[in-house]
C-alpha positions as CSV (number, residue, x, y, z in Angstrom):
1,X,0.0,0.0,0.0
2,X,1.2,3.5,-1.2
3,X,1.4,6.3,1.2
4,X,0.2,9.6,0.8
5,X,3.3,10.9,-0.1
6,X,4.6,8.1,-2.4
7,X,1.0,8.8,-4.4
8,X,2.0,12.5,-4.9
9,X,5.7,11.8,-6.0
10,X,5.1,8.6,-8.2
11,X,2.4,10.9,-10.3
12,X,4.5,14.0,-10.4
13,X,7.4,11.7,-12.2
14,X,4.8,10.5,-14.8
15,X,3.4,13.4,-15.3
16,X,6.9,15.2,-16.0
17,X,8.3,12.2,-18.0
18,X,5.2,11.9,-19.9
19,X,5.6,15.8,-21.0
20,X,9.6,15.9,-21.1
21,X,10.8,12.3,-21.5
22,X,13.8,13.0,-19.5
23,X,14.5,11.0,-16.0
24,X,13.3,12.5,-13.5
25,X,15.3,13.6,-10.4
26,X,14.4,14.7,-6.7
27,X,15.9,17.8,-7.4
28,X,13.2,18.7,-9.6
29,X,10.0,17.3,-8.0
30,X,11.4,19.6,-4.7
31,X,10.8,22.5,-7.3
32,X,7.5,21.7,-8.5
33,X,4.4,23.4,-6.6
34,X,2.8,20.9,-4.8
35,X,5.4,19.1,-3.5
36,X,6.9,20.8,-0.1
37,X,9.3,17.7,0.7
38,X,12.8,17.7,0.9
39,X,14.9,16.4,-1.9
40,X,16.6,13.9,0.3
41,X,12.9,12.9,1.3
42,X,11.9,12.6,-2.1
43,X,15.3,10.2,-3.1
44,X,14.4,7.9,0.0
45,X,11.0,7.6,-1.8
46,X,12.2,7.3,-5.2
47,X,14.1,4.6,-4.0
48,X,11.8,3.0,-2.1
49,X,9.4,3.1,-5.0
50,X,11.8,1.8,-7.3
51,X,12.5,-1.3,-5.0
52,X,9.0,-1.8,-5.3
53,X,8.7,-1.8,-9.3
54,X,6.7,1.8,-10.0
55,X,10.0,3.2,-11.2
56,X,13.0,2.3,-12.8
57,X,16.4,4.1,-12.8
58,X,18.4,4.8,-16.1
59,X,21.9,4.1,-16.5
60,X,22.8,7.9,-17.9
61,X,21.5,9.8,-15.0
62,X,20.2,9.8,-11.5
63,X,16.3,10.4,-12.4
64,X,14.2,7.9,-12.2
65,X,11.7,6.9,-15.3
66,X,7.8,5.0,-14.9
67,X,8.0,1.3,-15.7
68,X,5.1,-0.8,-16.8
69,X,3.9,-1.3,-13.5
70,X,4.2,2.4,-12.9
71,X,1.7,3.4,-16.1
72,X,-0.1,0.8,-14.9
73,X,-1.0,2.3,-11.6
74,X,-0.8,5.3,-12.7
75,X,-3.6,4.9,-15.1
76,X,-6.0,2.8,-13.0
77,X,-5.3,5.1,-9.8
78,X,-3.7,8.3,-10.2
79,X,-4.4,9.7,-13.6
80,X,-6.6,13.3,-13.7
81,X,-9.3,14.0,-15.3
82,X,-8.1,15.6,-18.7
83,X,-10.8,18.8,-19.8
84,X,-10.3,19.1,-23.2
85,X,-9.2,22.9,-24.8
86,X,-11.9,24.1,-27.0
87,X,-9.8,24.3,-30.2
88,X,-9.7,20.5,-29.8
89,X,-13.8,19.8,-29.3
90,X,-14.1,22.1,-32.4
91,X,-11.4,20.5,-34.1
92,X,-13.7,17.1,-34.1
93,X,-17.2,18.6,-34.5
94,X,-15.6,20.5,-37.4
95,X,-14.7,17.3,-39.2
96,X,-18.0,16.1,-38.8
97,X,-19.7,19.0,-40.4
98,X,-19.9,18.0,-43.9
99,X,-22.6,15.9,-45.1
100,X,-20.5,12.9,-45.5
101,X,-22.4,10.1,-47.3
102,X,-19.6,7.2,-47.2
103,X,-19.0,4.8,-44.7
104,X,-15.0,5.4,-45.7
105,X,-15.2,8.9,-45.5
106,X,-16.2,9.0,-42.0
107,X,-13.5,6.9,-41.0
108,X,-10.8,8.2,-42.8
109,X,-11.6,11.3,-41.4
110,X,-11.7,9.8,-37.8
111,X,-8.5,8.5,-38.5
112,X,-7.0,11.9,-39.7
113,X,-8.4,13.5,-36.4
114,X,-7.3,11.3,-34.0
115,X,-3.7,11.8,-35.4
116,X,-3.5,15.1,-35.6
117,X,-4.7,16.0,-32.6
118,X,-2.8,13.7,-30.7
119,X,0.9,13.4,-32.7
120,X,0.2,9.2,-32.7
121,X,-0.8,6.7,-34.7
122,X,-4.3,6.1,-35.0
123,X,-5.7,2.6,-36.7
124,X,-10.0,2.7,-36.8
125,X,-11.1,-0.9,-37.2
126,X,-14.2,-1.1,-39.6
127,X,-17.1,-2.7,-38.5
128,X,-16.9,-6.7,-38.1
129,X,-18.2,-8.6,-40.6
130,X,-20.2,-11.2,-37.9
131,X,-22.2,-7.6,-36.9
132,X,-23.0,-6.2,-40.3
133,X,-26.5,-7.1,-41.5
134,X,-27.4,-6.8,-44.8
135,X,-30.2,-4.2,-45.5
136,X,-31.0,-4.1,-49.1
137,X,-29.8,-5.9,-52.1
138,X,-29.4,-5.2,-55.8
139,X,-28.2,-6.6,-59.0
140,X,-27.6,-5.0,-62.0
141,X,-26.9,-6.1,-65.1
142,X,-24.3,-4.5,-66.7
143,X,-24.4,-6.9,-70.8
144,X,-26.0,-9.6,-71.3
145,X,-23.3,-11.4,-69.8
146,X,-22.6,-9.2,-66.8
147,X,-23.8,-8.0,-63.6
148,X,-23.0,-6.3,-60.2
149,X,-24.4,-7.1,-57.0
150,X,-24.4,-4.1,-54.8
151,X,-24.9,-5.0,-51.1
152,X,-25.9,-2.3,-48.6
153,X,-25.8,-2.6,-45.0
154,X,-26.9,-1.3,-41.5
155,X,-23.8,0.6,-41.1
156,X,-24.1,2.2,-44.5
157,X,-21.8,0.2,-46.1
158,X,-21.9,-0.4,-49.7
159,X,-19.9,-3.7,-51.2
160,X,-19.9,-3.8,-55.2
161,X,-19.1,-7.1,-56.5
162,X,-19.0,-8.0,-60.5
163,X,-20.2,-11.7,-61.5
164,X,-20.4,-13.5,-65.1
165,X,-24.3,-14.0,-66.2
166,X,-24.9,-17.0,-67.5
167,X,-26.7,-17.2,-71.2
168,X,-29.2,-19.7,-69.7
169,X,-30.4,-16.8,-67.3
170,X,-32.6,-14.0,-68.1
171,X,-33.3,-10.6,-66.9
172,X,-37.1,-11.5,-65.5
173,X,-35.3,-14.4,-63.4
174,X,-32.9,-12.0,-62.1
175,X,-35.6,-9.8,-60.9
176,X,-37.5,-12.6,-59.3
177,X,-34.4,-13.5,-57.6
178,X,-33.3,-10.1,-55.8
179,X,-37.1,-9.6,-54.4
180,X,-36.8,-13.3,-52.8
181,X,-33.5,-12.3,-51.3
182,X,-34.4,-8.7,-50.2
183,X,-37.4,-10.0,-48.2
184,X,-36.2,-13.1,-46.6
185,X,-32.6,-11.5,-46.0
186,X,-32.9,-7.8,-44.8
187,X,-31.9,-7.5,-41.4
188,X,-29.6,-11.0,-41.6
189,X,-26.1,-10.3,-40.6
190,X,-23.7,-11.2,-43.2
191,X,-22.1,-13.7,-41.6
192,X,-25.1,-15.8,-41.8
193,X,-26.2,-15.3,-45.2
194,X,-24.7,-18.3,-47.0
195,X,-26.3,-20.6,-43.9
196,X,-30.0,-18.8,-44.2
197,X,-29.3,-19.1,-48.1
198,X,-28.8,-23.0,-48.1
199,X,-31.5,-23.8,-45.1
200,X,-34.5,-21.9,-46.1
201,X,-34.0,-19.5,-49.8
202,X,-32.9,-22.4,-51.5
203,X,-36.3,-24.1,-52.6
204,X,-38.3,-20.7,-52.9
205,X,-35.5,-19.9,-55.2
206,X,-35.7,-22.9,-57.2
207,X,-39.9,-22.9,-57.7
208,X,-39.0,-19.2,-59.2
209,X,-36.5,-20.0,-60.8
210,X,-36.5,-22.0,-64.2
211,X,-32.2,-22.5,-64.2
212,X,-32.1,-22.7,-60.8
213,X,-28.7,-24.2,-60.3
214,X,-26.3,-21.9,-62.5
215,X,-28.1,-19.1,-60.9
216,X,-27.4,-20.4,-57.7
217,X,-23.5,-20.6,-58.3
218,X,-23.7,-17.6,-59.8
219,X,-25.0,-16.0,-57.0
220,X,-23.3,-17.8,-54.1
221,X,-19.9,-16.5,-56.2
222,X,-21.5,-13.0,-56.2
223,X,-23.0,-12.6,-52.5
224,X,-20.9,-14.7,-50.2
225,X,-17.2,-14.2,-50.8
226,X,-15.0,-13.7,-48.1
227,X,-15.3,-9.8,-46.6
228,X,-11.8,-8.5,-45.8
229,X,-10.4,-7.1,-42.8
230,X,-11.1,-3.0,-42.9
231,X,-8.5,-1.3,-41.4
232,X,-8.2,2.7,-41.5
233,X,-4.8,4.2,-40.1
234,X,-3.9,7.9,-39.8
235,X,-0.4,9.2,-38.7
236,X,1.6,6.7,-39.4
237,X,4.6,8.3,-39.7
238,X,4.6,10.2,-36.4
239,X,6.1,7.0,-34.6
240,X,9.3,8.3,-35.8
241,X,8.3,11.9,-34.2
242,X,8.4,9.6,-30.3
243,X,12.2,9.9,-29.1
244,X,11.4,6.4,-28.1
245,X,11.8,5.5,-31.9
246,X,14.9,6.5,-32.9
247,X,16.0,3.0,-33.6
248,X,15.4,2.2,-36.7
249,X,14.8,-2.0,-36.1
250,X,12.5,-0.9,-33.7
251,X,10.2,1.5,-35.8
252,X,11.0,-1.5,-38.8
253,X,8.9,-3.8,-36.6
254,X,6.0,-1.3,-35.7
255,X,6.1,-1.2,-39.6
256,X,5.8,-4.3,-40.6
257,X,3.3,-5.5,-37.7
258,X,0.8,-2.2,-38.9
259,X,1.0,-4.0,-42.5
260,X,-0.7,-7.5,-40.9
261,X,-4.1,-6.4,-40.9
262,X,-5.3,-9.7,-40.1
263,X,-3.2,-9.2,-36.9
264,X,-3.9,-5.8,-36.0
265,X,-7.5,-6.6,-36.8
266,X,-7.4,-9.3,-33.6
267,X,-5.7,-7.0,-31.4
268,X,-8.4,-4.6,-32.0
269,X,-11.2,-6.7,-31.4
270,X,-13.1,-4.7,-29.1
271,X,-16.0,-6.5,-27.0
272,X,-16.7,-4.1,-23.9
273,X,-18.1,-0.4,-24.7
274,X,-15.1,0.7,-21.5
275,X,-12.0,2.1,-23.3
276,X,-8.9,-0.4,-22.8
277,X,-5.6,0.6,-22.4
278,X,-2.5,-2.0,-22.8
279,X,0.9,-1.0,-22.0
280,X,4.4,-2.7,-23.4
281,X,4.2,-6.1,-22.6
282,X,0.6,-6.4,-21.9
283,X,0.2,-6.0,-25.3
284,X,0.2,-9.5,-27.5
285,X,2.7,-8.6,-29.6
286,X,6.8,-8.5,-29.3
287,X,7.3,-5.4,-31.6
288,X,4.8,-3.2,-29.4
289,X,6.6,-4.3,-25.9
290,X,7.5,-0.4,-26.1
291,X,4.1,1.0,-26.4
292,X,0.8,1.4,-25.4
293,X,-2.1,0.8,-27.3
294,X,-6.2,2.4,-26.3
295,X,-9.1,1.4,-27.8
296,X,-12.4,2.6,-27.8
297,X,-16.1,1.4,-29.9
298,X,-17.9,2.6,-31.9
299,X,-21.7,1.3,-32.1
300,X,-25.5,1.8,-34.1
301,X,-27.4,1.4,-31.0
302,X,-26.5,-1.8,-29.3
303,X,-24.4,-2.9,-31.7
304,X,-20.9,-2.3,-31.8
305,X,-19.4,-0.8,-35.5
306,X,-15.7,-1.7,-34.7
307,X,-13.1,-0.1,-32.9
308,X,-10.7,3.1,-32.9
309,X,-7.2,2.8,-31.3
310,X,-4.4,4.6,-30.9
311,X,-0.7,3.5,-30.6
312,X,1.8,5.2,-29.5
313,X,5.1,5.0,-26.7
314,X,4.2,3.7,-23.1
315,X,4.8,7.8,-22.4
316,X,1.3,8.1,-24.0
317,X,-0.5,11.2,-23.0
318,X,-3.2,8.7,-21.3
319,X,-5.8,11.2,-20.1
320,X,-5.8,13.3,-23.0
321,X,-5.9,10.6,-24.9
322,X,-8.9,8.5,-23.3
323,X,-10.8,11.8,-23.3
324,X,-10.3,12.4,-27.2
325,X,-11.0,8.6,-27.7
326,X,-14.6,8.9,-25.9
327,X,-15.4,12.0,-27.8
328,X,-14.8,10.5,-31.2
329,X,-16.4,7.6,-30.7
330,X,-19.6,9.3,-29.3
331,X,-19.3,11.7,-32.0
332,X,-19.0,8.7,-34.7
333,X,-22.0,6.4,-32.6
334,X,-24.0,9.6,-33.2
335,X,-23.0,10.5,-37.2
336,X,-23.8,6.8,-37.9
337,X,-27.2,6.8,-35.8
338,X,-28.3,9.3,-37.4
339,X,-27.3,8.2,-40.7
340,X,-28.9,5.1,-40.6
341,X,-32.4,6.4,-39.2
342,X,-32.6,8.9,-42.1
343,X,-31.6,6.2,-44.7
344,X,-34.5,4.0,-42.5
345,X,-37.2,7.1,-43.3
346,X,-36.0,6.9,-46.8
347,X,-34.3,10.7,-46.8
């Protein structure tokens, strides 16, 4: 158990690291206002501290810098409230001003937003295919041996995907086909599609259908191909602005590991509406044993969208951070609600 004054002097180093990223010495906690303890006080908690894990001392000077344990607490116990500056709260309404009509746009601009504002790296998961439902369907022929199916879902997604027509199928069959689907499919999440498709559509399909089995391969090509991993990233480049990052193996890993979206998609994987934070080796993966990584959701009323994170050094700016985090993703629940309601009252 932590005493008073341990509290005081533990968040005063991670508080000055986290804005100098210098080691911190008890000559300059004496100094700051708050503190009215001697500097030989303050090294007999330093050390004291450090025996216990919350700090760790460098080998070029006589500060003392957090360690893991130290965010840790530091962030479940210690960390202040962080009251956002005006500019910023304008910054993201601002970028929400414009009628965007894209699913894309929005979180590219997200993406864009988080960065700036915040000098990291910012990676938005898009939303998960297993909670995207389908909400209207369409195919249209493009020859007489062509078509594109154009799927549109909840989230105001739209997925265009080009399929061969065969010569046996006509246009009236087509037709026929798309009504079946729109009514006995709107509302199914994508996932289960291809399940509802061979359980149920198949034989009201086939009494409508007179060449029932090409169009069915047809379509099952067309509809139910695998959906990719949608990954959005904004800043990438400002890993090398962190004095952490100077070595260049180091930010060579980071790289690489940002470029496995199937990877960065699982660490993403957001199932709890409370922001998570992961610092160094909490984190899954070796190359971001340096860093910290918070995530927040997104949602459309109960359901989550995906996820927004940001990465940057384990000297993240956690409060400001979490704050900006909540704000966005309020800001982007909200955009997408109301999206979707207006699409629902066909404006």
């Amino acid at each position: 158990m932590l005493t008073e004054r341990q509290l005081l002097i533990l968040q005063v180093i991670i508080d000055d690291f986290i804005d100098s990223a210098q080691p911190v010495g008890s000559r300059a906690i004496s100094k700051k206002e708050k503190v009215s303890y001697s500097s030989a006080t303050i090294r007999n908690e330093m050390a004291d501290l450090e025996e216990m894990g919350f700090l760790e001392k460098t080998h070029s000077s006589s500060g003392r810098v957090p360690s893991e344990k130290g965010y840790r607490f530091y962030v479940d116990h210690l960390m202040s409230p962080f009251h956002l500056p005006r500019s910023d709260i304008s910054f993201v309404q601002e970028a929400f001003t414009n009628q965007l009509v894209e699913f894309e746009r929005v979180v590219q601009q997200s993406a864009r937003v988080l960065s700036d504002l915040t000098n990291y790296t910012s990676i938005i998961l898009g939303p998960e295919v297993y909670e995207t439902r389908l909400k209207q369907l369409q195919i249209i022929p493009l020859s007489n041996y062509s078509a594109v199916a154009i799927l549109v879902t909840n989230t105001g997604h739209v997925e265009h995907r080009s399929f061969t027509i065969p010569v046996e199928i006509h246009s009236s069959d087509l037709e026929k086909m798309v009504n079946i689907l729109n009514k006995k499919l709107y509302g199914v999440p994508i996932i289960h599609l291809h399940r509802k498709l061979n359980s149920e559509i198949s034989e009201l399909l086939r009494q409508h259908t007179d060449e029932f089995d090409k169009a069915y391969k047809y379509l099952q090509a067309a509809l139910f191909e695998e959906q990719p991993v949608k990954l959005y990233v904004g800043g990438k480049t400002n890993i090398l602005m962190q004095p952490e990052f100077k070595d260049i193996e180091k930010v060579r890993s980071l790289y690489s590991m940002i470029e496995e979206e199937a990877e960065i998609a699982h660490l993403l994987r957001h199932e709890s509406d409370e922001i998570k934070v992961t610092i160094g080796q909490e984190n899954e993966v070796k190359a971001m044993k340096d860093c910290s990584l918070i995530t927040a959701s997104y949602s459309l009323g109960d359901e989550q969208m995906g996820t927004i994170a940001l990465l940057g050094p384990t000297r993240m700016e956690y409060s400001k951070v979490i704050s900006l985090l909540s704000l966005l993703s309020n800001r982007m629940s909200q955009t997408f609600h109301s999206w979707y309601q207006n699409g629902e009252n066909g404006e």
